[in-house]
C-alpha positions as CSV (number, residue, x, y, z in Angstrom):
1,X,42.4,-13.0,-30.4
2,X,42.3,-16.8,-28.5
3,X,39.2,-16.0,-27.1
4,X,36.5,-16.1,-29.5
5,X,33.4,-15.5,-26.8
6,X,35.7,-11.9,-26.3
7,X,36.3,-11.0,-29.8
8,X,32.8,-11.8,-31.7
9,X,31.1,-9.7,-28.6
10,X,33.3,-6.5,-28.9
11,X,32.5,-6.4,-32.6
12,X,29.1,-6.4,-32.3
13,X,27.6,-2.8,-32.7
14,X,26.7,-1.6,-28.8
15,X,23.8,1.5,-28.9
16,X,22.2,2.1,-25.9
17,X,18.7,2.3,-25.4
18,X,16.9,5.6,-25.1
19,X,16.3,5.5,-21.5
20,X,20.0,4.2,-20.6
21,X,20.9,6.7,-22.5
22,X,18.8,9.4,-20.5
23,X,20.0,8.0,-17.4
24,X,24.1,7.9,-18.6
25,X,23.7,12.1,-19.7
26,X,21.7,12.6,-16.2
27,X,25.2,12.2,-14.2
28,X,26.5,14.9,-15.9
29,X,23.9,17.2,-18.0
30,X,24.3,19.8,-15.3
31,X,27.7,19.6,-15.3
32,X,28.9,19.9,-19.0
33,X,25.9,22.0,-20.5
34,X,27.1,25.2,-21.3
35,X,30.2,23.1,-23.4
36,X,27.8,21.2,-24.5
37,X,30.1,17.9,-24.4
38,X,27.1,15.4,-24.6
39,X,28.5,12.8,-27.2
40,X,28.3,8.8,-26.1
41,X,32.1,8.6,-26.6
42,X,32.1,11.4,-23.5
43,X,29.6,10.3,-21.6
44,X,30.9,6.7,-21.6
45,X,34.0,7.9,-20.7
46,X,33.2,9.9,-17.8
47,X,30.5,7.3,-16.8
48,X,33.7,4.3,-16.6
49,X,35.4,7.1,-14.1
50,X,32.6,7.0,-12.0
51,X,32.4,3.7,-11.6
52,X,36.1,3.3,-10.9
53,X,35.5,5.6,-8.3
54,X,32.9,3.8,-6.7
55,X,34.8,0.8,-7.0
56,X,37.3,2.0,-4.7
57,X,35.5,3.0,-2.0
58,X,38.6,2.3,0.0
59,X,40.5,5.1,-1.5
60,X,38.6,7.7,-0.5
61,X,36.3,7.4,-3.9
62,X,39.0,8.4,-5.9
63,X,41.4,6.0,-8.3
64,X,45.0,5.9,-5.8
65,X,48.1,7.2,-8.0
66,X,49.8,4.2,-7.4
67,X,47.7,2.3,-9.2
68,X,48.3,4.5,-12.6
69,X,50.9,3.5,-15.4
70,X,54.2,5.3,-14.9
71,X,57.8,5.4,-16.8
72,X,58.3,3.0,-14.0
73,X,55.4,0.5,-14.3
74,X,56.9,-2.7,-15.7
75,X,53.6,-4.6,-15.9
76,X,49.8,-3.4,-16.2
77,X,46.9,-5.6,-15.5
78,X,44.0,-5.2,-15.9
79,X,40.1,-6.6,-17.4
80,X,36.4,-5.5,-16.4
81,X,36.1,-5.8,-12.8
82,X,35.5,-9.1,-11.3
83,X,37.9,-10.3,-14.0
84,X,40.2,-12.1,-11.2
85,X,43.0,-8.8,-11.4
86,X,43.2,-9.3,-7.5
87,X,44.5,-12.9,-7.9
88,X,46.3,-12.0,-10.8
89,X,48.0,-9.0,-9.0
90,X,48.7,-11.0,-5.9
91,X,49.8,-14.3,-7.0
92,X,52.5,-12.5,-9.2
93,X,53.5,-9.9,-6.0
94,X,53.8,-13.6,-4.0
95,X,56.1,-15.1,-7.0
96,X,58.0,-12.1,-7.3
97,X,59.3,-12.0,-3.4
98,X,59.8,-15.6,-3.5
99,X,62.2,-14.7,-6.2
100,X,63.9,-12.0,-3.9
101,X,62.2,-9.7,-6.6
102,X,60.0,-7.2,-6.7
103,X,57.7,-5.7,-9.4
104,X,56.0,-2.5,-9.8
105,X,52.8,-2.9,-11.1
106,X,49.4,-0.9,-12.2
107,X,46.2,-2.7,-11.7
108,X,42.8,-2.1,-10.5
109,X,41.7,0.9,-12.5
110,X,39.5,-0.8,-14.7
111,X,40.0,2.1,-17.3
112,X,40.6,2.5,-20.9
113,X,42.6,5.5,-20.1
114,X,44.8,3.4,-18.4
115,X,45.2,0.9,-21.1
116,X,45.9,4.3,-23.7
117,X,48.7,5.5,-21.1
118,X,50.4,1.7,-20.7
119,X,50.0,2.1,-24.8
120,X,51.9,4.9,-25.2
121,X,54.5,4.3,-22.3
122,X,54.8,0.9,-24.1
123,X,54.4,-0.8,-20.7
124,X,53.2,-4.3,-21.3
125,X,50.2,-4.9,-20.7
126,X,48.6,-8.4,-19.1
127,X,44.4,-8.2,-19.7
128,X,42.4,-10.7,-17.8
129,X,39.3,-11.6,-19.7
130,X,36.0,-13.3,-18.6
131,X,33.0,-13.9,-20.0
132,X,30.6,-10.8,-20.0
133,X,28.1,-12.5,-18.5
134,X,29.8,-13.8,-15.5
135,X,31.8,-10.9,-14.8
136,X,28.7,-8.7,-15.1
137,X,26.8,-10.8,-12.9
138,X,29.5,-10.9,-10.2
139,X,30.0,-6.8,-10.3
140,X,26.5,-7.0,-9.8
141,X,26.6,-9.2,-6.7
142,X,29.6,-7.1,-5.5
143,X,27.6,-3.7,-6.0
144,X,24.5,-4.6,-4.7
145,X,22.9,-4.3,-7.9
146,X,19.0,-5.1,-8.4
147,X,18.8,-6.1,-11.5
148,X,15.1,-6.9,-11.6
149,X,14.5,-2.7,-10.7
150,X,17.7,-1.7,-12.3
151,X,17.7,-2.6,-15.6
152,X,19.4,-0.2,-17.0
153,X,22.7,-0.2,-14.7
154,X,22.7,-3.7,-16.4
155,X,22.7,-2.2,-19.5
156,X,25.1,0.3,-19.2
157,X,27.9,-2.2,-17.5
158,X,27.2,-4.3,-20.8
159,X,27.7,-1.6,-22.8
160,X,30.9,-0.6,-20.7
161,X,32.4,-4.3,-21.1
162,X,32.2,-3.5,-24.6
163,X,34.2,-0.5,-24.8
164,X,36.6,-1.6,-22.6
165,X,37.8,-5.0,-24.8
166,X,37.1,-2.9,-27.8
167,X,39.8,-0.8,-27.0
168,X,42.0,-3.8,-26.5
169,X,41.0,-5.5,-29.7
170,X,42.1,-2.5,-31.7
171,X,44.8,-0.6,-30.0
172,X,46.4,-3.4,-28.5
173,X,47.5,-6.4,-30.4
174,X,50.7,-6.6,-28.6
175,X,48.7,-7.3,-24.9
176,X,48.9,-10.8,-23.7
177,X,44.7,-11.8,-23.1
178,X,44.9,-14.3,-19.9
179,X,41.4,-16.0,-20.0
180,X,39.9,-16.0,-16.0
181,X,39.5,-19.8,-16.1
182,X,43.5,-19.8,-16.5
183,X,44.4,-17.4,-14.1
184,X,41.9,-18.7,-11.5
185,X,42.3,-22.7,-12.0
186,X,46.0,-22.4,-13.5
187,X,47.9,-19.1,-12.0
188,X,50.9,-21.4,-13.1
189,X,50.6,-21.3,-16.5
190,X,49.4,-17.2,-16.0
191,X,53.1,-16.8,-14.9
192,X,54.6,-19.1,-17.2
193,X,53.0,-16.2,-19.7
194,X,54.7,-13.2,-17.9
195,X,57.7,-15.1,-18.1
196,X,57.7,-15.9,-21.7
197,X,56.5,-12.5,-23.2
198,X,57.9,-10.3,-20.8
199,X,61.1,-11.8,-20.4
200,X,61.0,-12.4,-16.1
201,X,62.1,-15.5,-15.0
202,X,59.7,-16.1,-11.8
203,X,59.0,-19.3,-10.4
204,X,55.9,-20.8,-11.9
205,X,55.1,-23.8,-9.4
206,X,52.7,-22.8,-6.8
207,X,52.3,-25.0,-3.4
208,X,49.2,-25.3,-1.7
209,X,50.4,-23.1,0.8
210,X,51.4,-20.4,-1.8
211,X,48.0,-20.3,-2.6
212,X,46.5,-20.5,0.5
213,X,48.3,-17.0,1.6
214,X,46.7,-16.0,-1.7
215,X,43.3,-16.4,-1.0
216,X,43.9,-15.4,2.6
217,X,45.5,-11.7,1.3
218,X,42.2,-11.8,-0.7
219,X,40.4,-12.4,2.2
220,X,42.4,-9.2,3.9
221,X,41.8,-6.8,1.4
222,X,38.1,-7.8,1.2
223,X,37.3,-7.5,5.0
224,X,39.3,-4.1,4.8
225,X,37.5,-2.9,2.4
226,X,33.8,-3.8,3.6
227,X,34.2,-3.9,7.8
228,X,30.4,-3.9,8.7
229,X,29.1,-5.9,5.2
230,X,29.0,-9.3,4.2
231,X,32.7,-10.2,3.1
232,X,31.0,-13.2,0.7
233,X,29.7,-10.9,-1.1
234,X,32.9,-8.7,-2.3
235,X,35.1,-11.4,-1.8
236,X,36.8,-12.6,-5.3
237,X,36.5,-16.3,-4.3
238,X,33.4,-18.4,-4.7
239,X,31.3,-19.3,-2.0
240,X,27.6,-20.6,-1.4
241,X,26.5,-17.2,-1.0
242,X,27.9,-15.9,-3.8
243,X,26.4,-18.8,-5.8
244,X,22.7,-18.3,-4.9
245,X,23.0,-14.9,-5.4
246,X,24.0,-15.7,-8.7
247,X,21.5,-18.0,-10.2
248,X,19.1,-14.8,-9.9
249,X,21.2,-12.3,-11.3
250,X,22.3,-14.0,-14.3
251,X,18.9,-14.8,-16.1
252,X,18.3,-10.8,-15.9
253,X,22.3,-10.3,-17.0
254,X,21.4,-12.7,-20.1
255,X,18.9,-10.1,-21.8
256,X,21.8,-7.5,-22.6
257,X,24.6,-9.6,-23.9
């Protein structure tokens, strides 16, 4: 593993606290009683769904099909959300139909059921990493999070990064690991990645103006998704709000990693 921040955190033994724990079984106690299906492996499993439903909001609260591995998916991306899988996803869509390509691709599920069912396909997989911290922090900014009265949402997102990379340390050595600092400052030498492991032959240099409809797709998807809220806030591209907001959040972040 090349990134030694992601693979001395996943190691690291993750129990929850007792009330985290309270609160994780509370979503679905009433549910799954009488089958008494109350171990953490469950319960983290079915809280990850939840919060890929909330997630996208603009799909009616449910996870699209489309987005799901198929026999047809040639490439799956994915990371923790706020992992830069939107610029990932777009500048390799953008590359692709300046090839006179195109590519069908899962993304945005943000699920380790996903990652089991590109596994077993063998569908190459792309991962976006960041470091827990900061991608923590911005799902907080992006969900509205509290953290200084919601302490325990922090913990159970912590303890959901975990799982997820956990899952790619040990089931999936084959993966190519794109760090966010490469896909966000370098989406170049992203591609030049695709290319090599996966055998495509898109164009790897990017013009300012290739970019620019980048961030401006970004843009789309972000005001589409939130017409009446603040778009700096859910936008995947830094901003002054977005920095503000994140010099409070990350001190309270800090405690659980």
């Amino acid at each position: 593993m090349p990134y030694r921040y992601l693979a001395l955190y996943v190691k690291v033994p993750f129990p929850l606290s007792l009330k985290a724990e309270k609160l994780m079984s509370g979503f679905i106690s009433n549910l799954f009683a009488r089958k008494k299906l109350r171990t953490r492996t469950f319960i983290a499993s079915y809280l990850y769904r939840k919060e890929v439903r909330k997630l996208n909001s603009s799909l009616n609260g449910w996870v699209a099909p489309d987005l799901m591995c198929t026999k047809k998916t040639e490439i799956l991306i994915e990371g923790f959300p706020r992992s830069s899988s939107t610029f990932m996803v777009l500048a390799l869509r953008h590359v692709a139909r300046k090839s006179g390509t195109d590519i069908n691709l899962a993304h945005h599920t943000h699920d380790v059921s996903s990652l089991d069912l590109a596994r077993r396909l063998r569908i190459p997989a792309l991962i976006l990493a960041r470091n827990p911290v900061d991608a923590i922090t911005s799902l907080c900014i992006y969900r509205g999070i509290d953290p200084e009265s919601e302490p325990c949402r922090l913990e159970i997102l912590a303890h959901n990064y975990k799982a997820f990379y956990t899952f790619v340390v040990e089931k999936m050595p084959e993966a190519v690991v794109v760090d966010f600092s490469l896909a966000t400052a370098n989406p170049s030498g992203a591609i030049e990645l695709v290319n090599r492991f996966f055998y495509y032959d898109f164009p790897t240099e990017l013009e300012q103006d290739d970019l620019a409809a980048i961030r401006g797709r970004i843009r789309d998807v972000a005001s589409s998704r939130n017409p009446s809220g603040s778009v700096n806030r859910k936008i995947a591209i830094p901003s002054s709000e977005r920095k503000a907001l994140s010099l409070r959040v990350k001190p309270c972040v800090e405690q659980f990693i």
